[in-house]
C-alpha positions in Angstrom: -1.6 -34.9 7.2 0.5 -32.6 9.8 -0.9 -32.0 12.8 0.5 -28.0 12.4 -1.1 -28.0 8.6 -4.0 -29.3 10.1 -4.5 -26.8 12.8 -3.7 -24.0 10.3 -6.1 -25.3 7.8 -8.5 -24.9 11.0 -7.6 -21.3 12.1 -7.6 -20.1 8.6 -11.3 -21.3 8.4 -12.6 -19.5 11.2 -11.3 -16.5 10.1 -13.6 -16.4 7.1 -17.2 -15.4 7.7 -19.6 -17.8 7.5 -21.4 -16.5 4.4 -18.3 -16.6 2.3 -16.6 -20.1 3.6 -18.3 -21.8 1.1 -17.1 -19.6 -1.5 -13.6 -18.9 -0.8 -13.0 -23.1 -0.3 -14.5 -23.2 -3.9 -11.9 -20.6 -5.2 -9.1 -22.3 -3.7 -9.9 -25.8 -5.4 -8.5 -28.2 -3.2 -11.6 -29.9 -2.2 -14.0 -31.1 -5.0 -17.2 -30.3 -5.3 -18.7 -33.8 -4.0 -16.6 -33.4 -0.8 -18.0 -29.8 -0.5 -21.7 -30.8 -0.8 -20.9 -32.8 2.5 -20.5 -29.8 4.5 -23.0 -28.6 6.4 -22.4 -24.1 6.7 -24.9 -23.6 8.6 -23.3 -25.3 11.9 -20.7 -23.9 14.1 -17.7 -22.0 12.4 -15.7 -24.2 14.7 -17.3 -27.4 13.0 -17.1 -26.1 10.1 -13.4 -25.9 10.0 -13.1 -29.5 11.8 -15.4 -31.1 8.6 -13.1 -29.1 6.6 -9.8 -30.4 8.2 -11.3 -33.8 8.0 -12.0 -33.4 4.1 -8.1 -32.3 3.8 -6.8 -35.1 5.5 -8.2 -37.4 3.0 -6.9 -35.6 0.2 -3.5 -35.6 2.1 -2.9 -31.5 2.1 0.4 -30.5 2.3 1.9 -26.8 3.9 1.9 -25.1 0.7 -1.9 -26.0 -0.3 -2.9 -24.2 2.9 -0.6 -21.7 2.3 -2.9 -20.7 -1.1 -5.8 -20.7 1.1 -4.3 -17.9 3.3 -3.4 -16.7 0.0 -6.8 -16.6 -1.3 -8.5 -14.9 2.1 -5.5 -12.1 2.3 -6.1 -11.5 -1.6 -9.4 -10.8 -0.7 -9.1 -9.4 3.0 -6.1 -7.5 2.2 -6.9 -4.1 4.0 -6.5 -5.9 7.3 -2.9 -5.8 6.3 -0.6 -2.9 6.4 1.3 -2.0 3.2 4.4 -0.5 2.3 5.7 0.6 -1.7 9.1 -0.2 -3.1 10.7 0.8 -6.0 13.2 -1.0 -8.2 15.5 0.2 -10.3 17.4 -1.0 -13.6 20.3 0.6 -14.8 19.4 1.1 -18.2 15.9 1.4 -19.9 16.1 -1.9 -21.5 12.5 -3.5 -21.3 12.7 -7.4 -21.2 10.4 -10.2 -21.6 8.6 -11.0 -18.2 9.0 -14.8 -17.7 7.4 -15.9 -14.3 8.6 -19.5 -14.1 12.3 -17.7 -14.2 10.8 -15.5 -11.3 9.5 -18.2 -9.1 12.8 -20.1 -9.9 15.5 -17.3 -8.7 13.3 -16.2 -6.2 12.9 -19.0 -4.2 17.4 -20.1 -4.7 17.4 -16.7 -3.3 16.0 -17.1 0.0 16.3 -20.7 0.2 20.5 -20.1 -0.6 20.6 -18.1 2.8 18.2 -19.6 4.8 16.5 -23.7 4.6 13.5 -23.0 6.9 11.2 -21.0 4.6 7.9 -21.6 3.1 7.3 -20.1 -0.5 4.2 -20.1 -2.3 3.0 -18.0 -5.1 -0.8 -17.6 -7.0 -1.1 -15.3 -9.9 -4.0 -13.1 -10.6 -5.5 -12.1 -13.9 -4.4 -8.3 -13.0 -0.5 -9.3 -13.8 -0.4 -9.5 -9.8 1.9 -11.9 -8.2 1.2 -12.7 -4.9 3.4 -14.4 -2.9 3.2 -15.8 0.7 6.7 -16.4 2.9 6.5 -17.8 6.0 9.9 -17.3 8.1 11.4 -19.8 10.1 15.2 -19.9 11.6 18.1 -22.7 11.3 16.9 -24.4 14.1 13.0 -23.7 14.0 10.4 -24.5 11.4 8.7 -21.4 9.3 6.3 -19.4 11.5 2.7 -19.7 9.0 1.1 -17.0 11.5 3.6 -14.2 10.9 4.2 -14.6 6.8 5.4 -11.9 4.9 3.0 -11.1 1.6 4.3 -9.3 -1.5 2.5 -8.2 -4.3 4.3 -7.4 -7.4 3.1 -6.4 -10.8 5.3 -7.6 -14.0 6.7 -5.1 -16.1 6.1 -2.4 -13.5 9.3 -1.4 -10.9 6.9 -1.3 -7.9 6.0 -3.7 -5.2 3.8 -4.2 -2.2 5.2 -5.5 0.4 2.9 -6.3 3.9 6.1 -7.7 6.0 6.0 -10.1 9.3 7.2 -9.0 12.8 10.8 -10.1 11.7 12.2 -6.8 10.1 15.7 -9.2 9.9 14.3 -10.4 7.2 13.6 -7.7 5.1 17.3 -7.2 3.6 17.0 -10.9 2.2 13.4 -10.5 0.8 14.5 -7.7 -1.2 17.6 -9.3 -2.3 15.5 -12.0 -3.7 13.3 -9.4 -5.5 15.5 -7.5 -7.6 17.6 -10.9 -8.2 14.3 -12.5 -9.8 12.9 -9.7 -11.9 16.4 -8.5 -13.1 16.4 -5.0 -11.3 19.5 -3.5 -9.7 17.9 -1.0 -6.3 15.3 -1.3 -4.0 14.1 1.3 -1.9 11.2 2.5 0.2 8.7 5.0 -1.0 7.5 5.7 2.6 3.9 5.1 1.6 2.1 3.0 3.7 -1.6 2.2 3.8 -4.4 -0.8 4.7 -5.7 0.4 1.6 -3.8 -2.0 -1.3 -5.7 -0.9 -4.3 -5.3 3.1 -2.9 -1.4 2.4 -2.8 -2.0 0.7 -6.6 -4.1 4.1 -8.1 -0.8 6.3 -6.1 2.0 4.5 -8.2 0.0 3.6 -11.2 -1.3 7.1 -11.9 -5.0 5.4 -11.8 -6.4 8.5 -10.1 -7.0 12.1 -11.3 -5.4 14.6 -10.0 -6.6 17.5 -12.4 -4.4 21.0 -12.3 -6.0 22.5 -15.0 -10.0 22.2 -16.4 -12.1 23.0 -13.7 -16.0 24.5 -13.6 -17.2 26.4 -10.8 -19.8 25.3 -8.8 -22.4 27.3 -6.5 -22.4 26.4 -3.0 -25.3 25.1 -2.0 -27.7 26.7 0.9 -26.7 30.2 0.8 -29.7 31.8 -0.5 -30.9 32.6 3.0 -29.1 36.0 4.3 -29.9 37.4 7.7 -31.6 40.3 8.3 -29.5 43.2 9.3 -26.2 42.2 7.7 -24.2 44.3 5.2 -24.5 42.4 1.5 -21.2 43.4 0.8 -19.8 41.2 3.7 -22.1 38.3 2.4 -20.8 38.5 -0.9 -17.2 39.2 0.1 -17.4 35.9 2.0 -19.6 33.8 -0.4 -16.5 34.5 -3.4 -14.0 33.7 -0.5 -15.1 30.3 0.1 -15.7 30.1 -3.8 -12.6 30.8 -4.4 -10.8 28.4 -1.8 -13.3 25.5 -3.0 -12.0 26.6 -6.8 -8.3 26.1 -5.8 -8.5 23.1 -3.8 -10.3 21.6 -6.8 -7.5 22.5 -9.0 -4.5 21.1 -6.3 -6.4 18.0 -5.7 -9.1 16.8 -8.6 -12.8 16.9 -8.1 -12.9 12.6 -7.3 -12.0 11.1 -4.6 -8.5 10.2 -3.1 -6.5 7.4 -2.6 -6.5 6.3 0.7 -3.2 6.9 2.2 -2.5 6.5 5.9 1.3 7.3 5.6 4.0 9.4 4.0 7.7 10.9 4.6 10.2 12.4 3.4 13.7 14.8 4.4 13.2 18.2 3.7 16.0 20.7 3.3 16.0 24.5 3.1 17.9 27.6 3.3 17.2 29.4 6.9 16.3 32.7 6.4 16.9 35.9 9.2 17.8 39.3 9.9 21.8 39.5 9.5 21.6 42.1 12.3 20.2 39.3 14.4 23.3 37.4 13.6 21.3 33.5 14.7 23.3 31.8 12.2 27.5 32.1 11.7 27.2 30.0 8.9 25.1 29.7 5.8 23.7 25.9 6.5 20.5 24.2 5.3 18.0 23.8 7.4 16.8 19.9 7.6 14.0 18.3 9.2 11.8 14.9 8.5 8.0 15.7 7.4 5.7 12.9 8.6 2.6 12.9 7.7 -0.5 10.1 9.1 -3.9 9.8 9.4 -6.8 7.2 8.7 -7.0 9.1 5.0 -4.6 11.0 4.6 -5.0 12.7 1.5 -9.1 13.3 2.2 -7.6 14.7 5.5 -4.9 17.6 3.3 -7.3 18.0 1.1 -10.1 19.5 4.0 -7.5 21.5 5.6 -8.7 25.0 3.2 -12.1 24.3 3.2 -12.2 24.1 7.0 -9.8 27.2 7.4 -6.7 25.4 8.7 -4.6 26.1 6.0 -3.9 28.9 3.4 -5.7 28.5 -0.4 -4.3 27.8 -2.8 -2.8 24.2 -0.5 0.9 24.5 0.0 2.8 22.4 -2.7 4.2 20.6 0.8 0.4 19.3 0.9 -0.4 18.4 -2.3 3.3 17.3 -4.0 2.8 13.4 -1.6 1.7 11.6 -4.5 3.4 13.2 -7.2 7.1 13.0 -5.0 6.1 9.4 -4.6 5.5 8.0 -8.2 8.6 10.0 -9.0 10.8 8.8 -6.4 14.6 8.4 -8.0 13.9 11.3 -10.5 13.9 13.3 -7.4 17.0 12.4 -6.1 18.6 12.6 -8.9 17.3 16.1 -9.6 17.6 19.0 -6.9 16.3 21.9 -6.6 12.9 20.6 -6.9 10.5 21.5 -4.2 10.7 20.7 -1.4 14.4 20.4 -2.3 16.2 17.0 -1.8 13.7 15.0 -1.5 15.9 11.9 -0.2 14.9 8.4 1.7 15.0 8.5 5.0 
């Protein structure tokens, strides 16, 4: 075996925790079961991995079956990664039969037509998710397995995941190679980004509810104690104010929880509005700026800006359109006048 396969069959161990090593080698297959009663998971990590590199050295592994095993620990470590969305396009709404041995086959003449020095592997889950694992190299160096790009794509669905590798270069060709091998025309960024894999899913999918129109009042809790000396009216006054903003935040943004985003933006362009006496503008031009939006969760985040008094109730349709604009990315563009108006990629 390779001395590089062997030291990344190594460093991908010791990533796992202990508790699950056993597991996650029984999920990728490669060694049989007799060869993993032999190991001893209660040594060192370090050990560990060296028992583990000895085991695949008899079985003669090869780059691509330690390629599934990053696979495999990125499928189920995947927040550690940072996502991005992409949407294809077709030109027509013709559906066609999904056939991923066609996929796999233009995919890889795709990349490997530009560029020799590349590692493909794919592994196919029972959700219709293909996951697949590119490690970069250049025409004089051999494919990088530390840096890979991952891409997640769902068949018969226009969206994919992408988690890409420090070598942005790179991203014109992996794109190429997507739309080439599931028969699309465009590929664009949604500006969604997120650790959060399955959040980014529930976004595109429509897997979460965002309900804008049953909704039951609740009481807020702990305001039966008034203090002494204050006017009831004020208490009341306040007590339906707060009612009311909980009511309308409820309706903007469901009563579940969100998605978790941690990015979003998009170009926003508007009329300027002032006095004509001022005489600021000489001609009638639309005002444009880029909205970014970011936090740890960012749609928990917009969604506590009333409560907390930050922000007017009902939430500006600014706040609350980032999901809808998102799963209805190109029927924006195509359509103006929507709010906020052009909504166009950056």
């Amino acid at each position: 075996m390779d001395e590089t396969v062997s030291e990344f069959i190594r460093r991908t161990v010791l990533k796992i925790p202990r508790d699950e090593i056993k597991v996650m080698l029984q999920k990728w297959g490669f060694l049989s079961e007799a060869q993993l009663q032999t190991l001893n998971f209660h040594q060192l990590k370090d050990n560990i991995s060296q028992e583990v590199v000895q085991l695949c050295e008899e079985n003669s592994a090869g780059i691509k079956q330690a390629a599934v095993l990053d696979i495999i620990y990125n499928h189920i470590y995947q927040d550690k990664r940072i996502w991005s969305v992409y949407q294809m396009k077709k030109t027509g709404e013709e559906l066609e039969c999904f056939d991923i041995t066609d996929f796999k086959k233009k995919f890889k003449r795709r990349i490997r037509s530009a560029l020799k020095n590349v590692t493909i592997t794919f592994k196919e889950y029972e959700d219709n998710a293909i996951w697949i694992r590119v490690a970069w190299g250049t025409p004089y160096k051999k494919p990088n397995q530390y840096k890979p790009s991952y891409v997640v794509y769902h068949s018969q669905t226009p969206y994919v995941f992408i988690s890409a590798s420090v070598l942005k270069s790179n991203m014109p060709l992996l794109c190429q190679a997507l739309i080439v091998a599931s028969n699309y025309h465009d590929i664009r960024e949604m500006e969604l980004r997120s650790h959060s894999l399955n959040s980014l899913k529930d976004i595109v999918f429509k897997r979460y509810s965002q309900n804008f129109q049953t909704y039951t009042t609740k009481p807020l809790q702990g305001g039966n104690v008034e203090p002494e000396n204050v006017d009831i009216r004020i208490v009341q006054e306040n007590r339906g104010e707060k009612e009311r903003i909980y009511r309308l935040n409820q309706e903007a943004f469901g009563s579940g929880p969100q998605p978790k985003l941690e990015f979003a933006q998009y170009k926003l362009e508007t009329m300027f509005k002032s006095d004509p006496k001022m005489d600021v503008l000489d001609k009638k031009e639309p005002f444009r700026c880029l909205v970014k939006f970011s936090s740890p969760h960012l749609l928990e985040s917009l969604k506590s800006l009333a409560p907390a008094g930050m922000a007017d109730a009902p939430p500006s349709p600014l706040l609350t359109c980032i999901p809808h604009k998102a799963r209805n990315y190109f029927k924006i563009r195509e359509k103006k006048g929507l709010f906020p108006e052009n909504f166009v990629s950056p």
